[in-house]
N, C-alpha and C positions, 0 to 999 in steps of 0.2 A: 062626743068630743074625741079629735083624734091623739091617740097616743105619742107623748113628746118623751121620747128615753132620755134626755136630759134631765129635765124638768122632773120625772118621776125620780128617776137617782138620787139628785139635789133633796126633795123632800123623803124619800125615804133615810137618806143619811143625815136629816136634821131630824127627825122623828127617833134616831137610835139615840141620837146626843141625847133626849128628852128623855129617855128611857122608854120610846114609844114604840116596842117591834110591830106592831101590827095596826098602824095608822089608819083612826077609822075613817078618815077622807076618802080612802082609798077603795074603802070595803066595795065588793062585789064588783071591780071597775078592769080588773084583770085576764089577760089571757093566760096561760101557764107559759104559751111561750113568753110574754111578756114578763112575768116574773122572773124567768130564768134568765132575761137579759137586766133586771134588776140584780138579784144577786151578783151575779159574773162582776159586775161592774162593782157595787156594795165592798165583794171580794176582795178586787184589784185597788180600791181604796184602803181598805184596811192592811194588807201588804205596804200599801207605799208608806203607810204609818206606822209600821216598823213588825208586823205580821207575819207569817210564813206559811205560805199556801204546803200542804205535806198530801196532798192526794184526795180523793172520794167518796162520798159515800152514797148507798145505793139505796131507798126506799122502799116503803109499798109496793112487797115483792111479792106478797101473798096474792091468790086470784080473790079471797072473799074482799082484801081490804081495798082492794082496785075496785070492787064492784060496789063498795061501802063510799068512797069518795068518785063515784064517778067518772074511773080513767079507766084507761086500756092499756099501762103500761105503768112501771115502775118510777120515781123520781131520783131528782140527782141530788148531790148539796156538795159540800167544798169542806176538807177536814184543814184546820190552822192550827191542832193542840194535841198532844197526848201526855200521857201517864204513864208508868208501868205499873202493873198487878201490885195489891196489895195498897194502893195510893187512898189515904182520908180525905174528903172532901170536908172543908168548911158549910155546915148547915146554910150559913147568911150568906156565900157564897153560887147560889143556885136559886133559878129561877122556877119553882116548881117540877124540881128533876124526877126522873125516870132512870129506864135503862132498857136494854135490847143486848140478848146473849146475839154475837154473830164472828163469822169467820172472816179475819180483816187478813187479806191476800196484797203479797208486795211482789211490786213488776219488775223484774231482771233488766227488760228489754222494752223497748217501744211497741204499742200492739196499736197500729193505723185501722182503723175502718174501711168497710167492714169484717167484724172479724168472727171467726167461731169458736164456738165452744171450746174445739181444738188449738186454735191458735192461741188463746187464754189460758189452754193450760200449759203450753207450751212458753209463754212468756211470763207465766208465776213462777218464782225462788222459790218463796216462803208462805206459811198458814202462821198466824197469829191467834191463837184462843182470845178473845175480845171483848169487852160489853161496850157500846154505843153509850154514852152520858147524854140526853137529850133534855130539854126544857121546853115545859109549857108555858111558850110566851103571849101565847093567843089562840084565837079558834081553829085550829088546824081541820076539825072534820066540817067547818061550816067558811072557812076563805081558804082553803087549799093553797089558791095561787099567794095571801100576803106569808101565806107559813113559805112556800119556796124562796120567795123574794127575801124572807128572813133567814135564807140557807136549813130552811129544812127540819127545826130543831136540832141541830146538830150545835155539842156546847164543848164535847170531846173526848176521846177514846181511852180505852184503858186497854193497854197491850201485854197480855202474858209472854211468855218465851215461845220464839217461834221455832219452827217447823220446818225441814225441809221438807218441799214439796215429794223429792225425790226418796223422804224418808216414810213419805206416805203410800208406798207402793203405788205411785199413782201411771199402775201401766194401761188401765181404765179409766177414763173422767169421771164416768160413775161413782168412783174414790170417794169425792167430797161428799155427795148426794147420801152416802150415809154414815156419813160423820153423826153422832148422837150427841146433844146437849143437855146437860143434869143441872138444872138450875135449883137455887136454897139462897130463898135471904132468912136471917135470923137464923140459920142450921135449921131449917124446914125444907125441904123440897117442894116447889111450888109448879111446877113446868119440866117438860124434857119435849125435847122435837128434835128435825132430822134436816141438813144438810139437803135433802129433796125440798124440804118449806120454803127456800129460796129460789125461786122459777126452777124449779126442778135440780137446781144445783148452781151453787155460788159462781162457779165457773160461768155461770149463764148470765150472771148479773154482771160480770169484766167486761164478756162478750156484748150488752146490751149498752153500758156504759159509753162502750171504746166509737159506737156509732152515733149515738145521742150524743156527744158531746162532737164528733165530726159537724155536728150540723150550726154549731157554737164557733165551727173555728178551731178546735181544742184536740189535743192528742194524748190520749194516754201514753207517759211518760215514764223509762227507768229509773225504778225511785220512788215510783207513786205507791202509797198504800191505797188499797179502796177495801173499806168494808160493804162485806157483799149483802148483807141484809138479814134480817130477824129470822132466827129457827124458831121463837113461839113469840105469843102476844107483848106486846110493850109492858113493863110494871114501872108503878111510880114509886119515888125511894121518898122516905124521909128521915127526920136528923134521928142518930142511933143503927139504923140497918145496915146490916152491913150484906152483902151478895157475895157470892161463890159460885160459879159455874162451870161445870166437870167436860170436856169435849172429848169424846172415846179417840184416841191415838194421837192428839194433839198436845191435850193440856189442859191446866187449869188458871183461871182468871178470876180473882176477885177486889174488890172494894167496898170501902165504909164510907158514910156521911156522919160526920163527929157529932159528937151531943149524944144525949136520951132520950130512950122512944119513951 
């Protein structure tokens, strides 16, 4: 059957009203570019509803989890929410939540496709110490494309105090690549990883972005945040945990999901 991008929109945005993110009509019927042209639209609907689209986020940036789903390249999704550091989450309020320690970078300047490494760093202000808020709304390791069309897991950010880039001696891009992250839910230490975990450096994920989305139409914009992607494994949160995570020269970022474990 051939694919009607109307038609798919329309049911996937009757399927959210249901509380149904990952519609199983749908199952195994997508290409990934095809999702991506669901979301985008998904997106622009939810804006016109009174939304605010606020920049990126970058994916399955690791080589093993690209080889774990299948792809050859990272994915996109669309951030509409943040928090600052310290923010409680309502337990009923989350969909099977998680989190992801990463490096959420904000654009000074417009960076057009395509771009490099360099030009990413040259069009970043600021570093943001961050955790990613993501929910398990469905099979992400078994329909990939209905999770992008769902924007990704992505439910929204939690933003420590940021960083000049310029306060990061960043006269090497190599700078970010080792940035170290000390991850602790419950005051345990669970995780620490490195700024190279993301394609080799967050800067790489701007860079990778700023062209994938040229192919959308789409330009990385003055103003955009994009978080760059996961320094260690995903963890899932429940009601009472609370996260802390420590970023060598940047900062620290934490949050609770209220109730008790």
């Amino acid at each position: 059957m051939a694919f009607d991008e109307q038609e798919a929109v329309a049911a996937f945005w009757a399927a959210r009203g249901r509380g149904e993110f990952f519609p199983q009509a749908w199952f195994d019927r997508l290409t990934l570019d095809q999702a991506y042209r669901i979301q985008l639209a998904l997106i622009a609907r939810r804006v016109a509803a009174g939304e605010r689209q606020i920049g990126w986020k970058v994916g399955v940036t690791a080589k093993a989890i690209q080889e774990q789903f299948g792809v050859h390249e990272p994915v996109f999704g669309c951030l509409l929410h943040r928090v600052g550091s310290g923010h409680v989450f309502a337990a009923d309020a989350l969909i099977r939540p998680g989190f992801e320690p990463e490096l959420c970078l904000r654009l000074a300047r417009d960076l057009p496709a395509p771009a490099t490494i360099e030009a990413a760093a040259a069009a970043v202000d600021v570093a943001f110490p961050a955790l990613e808020i993501i929910e398990t709304r469905g099979d992400f390791s078994r329909q990939l494309a209905l999770a992008l069309a769902d924007n990704a897991q992505q439910k929204t950010i939690v933003l420590g105090t940021p960083v000049p880039i310029a306060g990061l001696a960043l006269t090497d891009v190599k700078t970010l690549a080792e940035i170290e992250a000390r991850v602790a839910i419950n005051g345990a230490e669970v995780a620490s990883g490195s700024g190279a975990a993301v394609l080799g450096n967050p800067l790489n994920s701007v860079a990778w972005l700023a062209g994938k989305l040229a192919g959308y139409g789409r330009l990385l914009r003055a103003g955009d945040l994009v978080m760059s992607g996961s320094f260690t494994r995903q963890f899932p949160l429940a009601a009472g945990d609370e996260v802390r995570v420590a970023f060598s020269g940047v900062g620290v970022v934490q949050a609770r999901i209220a109730g008790e474990r």
